[in-house]
Each structure stands twice: as C-alpha cells, then as structure tokens.
C-alpha positions as CSV (number, residue, x, y, z in Angstrom):
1,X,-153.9,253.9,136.2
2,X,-151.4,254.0,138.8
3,X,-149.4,251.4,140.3
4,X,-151.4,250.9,143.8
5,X,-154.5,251.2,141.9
6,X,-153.8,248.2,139.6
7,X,-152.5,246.2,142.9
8,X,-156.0,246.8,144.7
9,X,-158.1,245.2,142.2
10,X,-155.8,242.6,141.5
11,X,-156.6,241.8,145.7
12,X,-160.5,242.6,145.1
13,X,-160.6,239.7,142.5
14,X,-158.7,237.5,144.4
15,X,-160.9,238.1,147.3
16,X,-163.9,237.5,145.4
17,X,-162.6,234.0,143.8
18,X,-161.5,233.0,147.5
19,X,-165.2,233.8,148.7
20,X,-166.3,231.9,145.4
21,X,-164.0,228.6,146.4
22,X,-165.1,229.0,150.1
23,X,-169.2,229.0,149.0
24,X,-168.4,226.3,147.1
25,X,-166.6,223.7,149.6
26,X,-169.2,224.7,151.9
27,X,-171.9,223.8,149.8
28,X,-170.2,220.3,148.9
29,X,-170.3,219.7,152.0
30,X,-173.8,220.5,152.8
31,X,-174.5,218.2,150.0
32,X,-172.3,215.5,151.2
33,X,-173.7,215.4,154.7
34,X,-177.6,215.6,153.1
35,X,-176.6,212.2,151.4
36,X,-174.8,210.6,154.9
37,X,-178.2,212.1,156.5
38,X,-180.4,210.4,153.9
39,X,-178.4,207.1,154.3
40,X,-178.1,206.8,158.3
41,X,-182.0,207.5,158.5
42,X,-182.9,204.7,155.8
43,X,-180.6,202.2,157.6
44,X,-182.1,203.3,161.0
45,X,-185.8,203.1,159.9
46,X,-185.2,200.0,157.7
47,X,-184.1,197.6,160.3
48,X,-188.2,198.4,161.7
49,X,-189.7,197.9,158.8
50,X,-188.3,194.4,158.5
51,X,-189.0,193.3,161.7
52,X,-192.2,194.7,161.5
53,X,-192.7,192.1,158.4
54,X,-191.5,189.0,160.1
55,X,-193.3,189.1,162.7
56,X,-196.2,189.8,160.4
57,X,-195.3,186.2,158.8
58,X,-194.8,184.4,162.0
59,X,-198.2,186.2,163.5
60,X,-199.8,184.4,160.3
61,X,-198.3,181.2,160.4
62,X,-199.3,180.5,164.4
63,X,-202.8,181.1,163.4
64,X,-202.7,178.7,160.9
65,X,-201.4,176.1,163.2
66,X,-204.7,175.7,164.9
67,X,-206.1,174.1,161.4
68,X,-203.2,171.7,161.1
69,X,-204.4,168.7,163.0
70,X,-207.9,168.6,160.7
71,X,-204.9,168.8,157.4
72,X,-203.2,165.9,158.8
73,X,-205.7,163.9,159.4
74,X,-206.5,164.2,155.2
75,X,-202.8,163.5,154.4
76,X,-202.2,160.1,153.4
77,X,-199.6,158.3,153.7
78,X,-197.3,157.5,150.8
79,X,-195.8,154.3,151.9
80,X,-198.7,152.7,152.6
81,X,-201.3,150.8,151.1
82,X,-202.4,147.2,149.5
83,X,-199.6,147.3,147.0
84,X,-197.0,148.6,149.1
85,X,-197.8,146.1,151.8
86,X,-197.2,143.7,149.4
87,X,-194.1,144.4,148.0
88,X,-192.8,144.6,151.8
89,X,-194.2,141.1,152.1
90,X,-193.1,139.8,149.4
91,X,-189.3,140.7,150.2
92,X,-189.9,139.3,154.1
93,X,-190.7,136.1,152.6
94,X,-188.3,135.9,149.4
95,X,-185.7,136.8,152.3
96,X,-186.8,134.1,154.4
97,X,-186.2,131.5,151.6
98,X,-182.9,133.3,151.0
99,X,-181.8,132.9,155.0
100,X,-183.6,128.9,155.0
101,X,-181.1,128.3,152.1
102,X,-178.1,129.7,153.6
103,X,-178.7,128.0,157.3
104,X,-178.8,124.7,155.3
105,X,-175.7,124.7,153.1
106,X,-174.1,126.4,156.7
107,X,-175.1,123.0,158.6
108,X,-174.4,120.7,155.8
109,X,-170.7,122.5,155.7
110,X,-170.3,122.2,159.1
111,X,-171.5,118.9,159.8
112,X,-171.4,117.3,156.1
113,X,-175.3,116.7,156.8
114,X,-178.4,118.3,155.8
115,X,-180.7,119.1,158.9
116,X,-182.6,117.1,160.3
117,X,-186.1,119.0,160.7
118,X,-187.2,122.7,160.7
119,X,-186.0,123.1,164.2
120,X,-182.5,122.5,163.2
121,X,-183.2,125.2,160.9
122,X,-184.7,127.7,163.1
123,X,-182.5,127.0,166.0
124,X,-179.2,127.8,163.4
125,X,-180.8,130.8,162.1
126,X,-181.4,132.5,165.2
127,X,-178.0,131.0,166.5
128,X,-176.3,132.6,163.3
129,X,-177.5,135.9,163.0
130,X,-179.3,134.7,159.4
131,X,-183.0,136.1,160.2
132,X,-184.0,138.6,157.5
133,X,-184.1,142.8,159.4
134,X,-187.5,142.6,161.0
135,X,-188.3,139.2,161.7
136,X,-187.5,137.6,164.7
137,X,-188.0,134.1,166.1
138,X,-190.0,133.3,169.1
139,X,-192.3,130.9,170.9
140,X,-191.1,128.6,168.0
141,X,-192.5,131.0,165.1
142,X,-190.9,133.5,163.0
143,X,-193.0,136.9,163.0
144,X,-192.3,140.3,161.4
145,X,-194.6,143.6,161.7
146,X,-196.7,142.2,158.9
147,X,-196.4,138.5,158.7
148,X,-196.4,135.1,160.3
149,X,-194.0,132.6,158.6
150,X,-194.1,128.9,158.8
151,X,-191.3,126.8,156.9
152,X,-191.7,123.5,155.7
153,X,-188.7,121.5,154.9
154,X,-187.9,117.9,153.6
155,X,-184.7,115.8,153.0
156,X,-186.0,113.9,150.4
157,X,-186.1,115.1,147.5
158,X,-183.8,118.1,149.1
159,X,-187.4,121.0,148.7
160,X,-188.5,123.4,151.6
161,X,-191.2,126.4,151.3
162,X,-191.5,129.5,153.3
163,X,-195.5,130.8,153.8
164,X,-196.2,134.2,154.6
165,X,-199.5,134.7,156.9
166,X,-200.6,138.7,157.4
167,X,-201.1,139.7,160.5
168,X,-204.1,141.5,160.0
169,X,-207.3,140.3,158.1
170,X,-205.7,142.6,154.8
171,X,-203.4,141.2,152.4
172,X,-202.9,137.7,151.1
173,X,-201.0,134.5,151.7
174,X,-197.9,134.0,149.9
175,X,-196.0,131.6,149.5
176,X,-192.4,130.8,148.1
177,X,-191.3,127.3,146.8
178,X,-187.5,126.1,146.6
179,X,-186.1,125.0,144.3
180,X,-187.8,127.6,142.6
181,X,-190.8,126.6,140.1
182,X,-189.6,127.1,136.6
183,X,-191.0,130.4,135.5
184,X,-190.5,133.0,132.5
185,X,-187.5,135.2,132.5
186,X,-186.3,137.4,135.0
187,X,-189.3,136.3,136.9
188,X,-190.3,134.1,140.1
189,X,-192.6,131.8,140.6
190,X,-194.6,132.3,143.9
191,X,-198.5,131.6,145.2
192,X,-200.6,133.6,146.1
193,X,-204.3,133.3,148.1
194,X,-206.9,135.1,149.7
195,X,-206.3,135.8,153.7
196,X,-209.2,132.9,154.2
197,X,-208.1,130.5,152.2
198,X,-207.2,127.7,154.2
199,X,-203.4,126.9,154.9
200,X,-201.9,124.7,152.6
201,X,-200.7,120.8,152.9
202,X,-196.9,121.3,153.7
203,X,-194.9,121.3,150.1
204,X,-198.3,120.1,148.4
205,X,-198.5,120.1,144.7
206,X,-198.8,122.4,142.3
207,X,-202.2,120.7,141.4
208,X,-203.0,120.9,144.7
209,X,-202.4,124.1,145.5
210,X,-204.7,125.2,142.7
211,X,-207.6,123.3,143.8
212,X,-207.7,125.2,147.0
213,X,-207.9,128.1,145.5
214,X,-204.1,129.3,145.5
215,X,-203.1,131.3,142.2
216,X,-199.6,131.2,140.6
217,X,-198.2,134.6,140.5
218,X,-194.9,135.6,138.5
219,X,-192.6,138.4,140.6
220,X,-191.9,141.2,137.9
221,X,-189.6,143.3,139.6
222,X,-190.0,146.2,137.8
223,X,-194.1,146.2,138.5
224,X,-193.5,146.1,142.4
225,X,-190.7,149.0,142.4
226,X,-189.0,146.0,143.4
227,X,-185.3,145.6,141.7
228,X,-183.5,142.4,139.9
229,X,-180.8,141.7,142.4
230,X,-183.7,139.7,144.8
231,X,-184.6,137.8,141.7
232,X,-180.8,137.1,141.1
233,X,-180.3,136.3,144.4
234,X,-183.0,134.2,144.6
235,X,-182.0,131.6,141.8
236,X,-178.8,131.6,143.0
237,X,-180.0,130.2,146.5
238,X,-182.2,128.2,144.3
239,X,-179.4,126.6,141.8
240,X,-177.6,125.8,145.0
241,X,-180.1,123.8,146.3
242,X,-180.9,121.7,143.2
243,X,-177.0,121.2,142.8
244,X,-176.5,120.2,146.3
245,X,-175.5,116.5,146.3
C-alpha cells in the first residue's frame, strides 16, 4: 500500500468518527430540549389545573353557606347554662363580700371608725374604684348582667352579708355571710334558695334561714371549675374582719 493510499483512509475514518461525534451532540440535544419541552408545558398547564381546583372548593363552600343559619341555630353555646351561670354568680357575689371588706378596713384606716351604714359603704366603693368588673352602682343598688345585690351591714357585733338576686326568673338566691360560717376545708360556707323564696331578714340566723327554706351549700372549688385563690382570698377578708378590734 502506498503512502497516499494509507493517508486517505486515515482521513475517511476520521471523517466518519467526526460524523459519529456530530449525530451524537445533536441527538443530546434533541433529547435535552424534549425534557425542557416536557417541563415548560407541565408548569404552563399546571398552574390551570390548580386554579381550576380552588375554585372548585370555593364554588362548594358558597353553596353551603346558604344552610349555615339553620346550623347555627343548633349550636349551643358552651359558656352557658345553669351551672355556668352559677359559677359566674357565685364569683359576682364572693367578690362583692371581698370589695364590702376592703371599703370597710379602707374607712376605718382613714377615719379610725367603722362606717356608719351601708351607704357609707356603697358611697366609698363607688368613690374608690372597689366595685367588682361588671357590677356597677346606681339608683342606690348594685346590679351586674345577672344579679341584683343588696348588702346588709352592722357595727355590732362587726358582721355584714352580700345577697345575690337573678335577674331573670332562672337561677337561685345566694347569699354570702361575713365573717364566714365555719365550714370544712378548703370550702365556703354560703346559702342558697330557690328564685321565689322570699328575701331573707337582714343577717337572720342560721336557724332562720333554714326555716324559710334556704339551704347551706359548701363552695368546692374544684366542682365549679372554680380555683382556690377566691376561697383563699376569701378567708383572708374574713380573718380580717373577725380580728378587727
């Protein structure tokens, strides 16, 4: 074989293996740009599709809106009820001893005397800020959403009471007696009666309060969701009563 002979096939192969390299970038290409294709039209049609779903779910949820009032109306409320009521009640009026208590040692600081009457009292708890959140004083009565309270107060021995009247025809009387009753532990004594049971004689007996029909109840915190700290607080006010000289 000569020389030029041997040169040309040695340019024939390399032709063909360029050719070979060239088919193959250009089909690596083709491939590549079949992916990017793939990918641009998923991204482009996807965006649809998910549109096309919300507004499938908001579509539902305005036609339900029609049924809501009729669901409402059989929701009840969870804050409501007897026993709720009366665990509200029954922190009105245990706070309304607690503010009673703190207007008289105020007055006696302030003057060296205990007050005169219950419109000392009222007149210096309105005066001082002391009234309980949600009652208020007015036409010469102290009133919350729920309740109607009347105090009862004498000098001698140092006693007062605070009754708690609903406002509606539900619920029951209650009524809260410093210096507190002795009662078992971590409990206080209070009285209880039915909304037409008459009103009491002002810091009557315990005797008598039975014979009309009032019950002695025992305030269990933990049965009224109710904690210890009004208890606490509550024969505090009370021991400073009964220690007052």
């Amino acid at each position: 074989m000569s020389k030029s002979e041997s040169n040309s096939g040695i340019k024939e192969r390399l032709g063909a293996t360029r050719r070979s390299a060239d088919l193959s970038s250009n089909v690596g290409v083709l491939v590549v740009l079949f992916l990017v294709g793939i990918y641009v039209t998923f991204r482009i049609l996807s965006p649809q599709n998910e549109a096309a779903q919300v507004k499938f779910i908001e579509t539902h949820g305005s036609e339900s809106d029609k049924d809501l009032p009729a669901a409402d109306a059989n929701v009840k409320n969870l804050f409501s009820g007897p026993e709720y009521d009366n665990a509200v009640r029954l922190r009105e009026a245990s706070a309304m001893g607690m503010a009673v208590s703190l207007s008289m040692l105020s007055l006696n600081m302030q003057t060296g005397k205990l007050p005169k009457g219950v419109a000392e009292i009222a007149r210096h708890l309105n005066m001082a800020n002391l009234l309980p959140p949600g009652i208020q004083y007015g036409n010469e009565q102290f009133v919350s959403e729920q309740s109607v309270f009347q105090i009862a107060y004498r000098r001698e021995p140092l006693s007062f009471e605070v009754l708690a009247i609903p406002r509606s025809d539900e619920g029951s009387q209650l009524l809260f007696r410093f210096p507190l009753p002795p009662s078992e532990p971590n409990t206080v004594l209070y009285f209880e009666a039915l909304r037409d049971k008459r009103v009491p004689v002002p810091l009557a007996s315990t005797e008598q309060l039975a014979a009309s029909g009032w019950k002695i109840r025992h305030w269990r915190g933990e049965m009224l969701t109710l904690n210890s700290a009004t208890i606490d607080l509550l024969k505090d006010q009370s021991a400073s009563l009964i220690n007052k000289p």
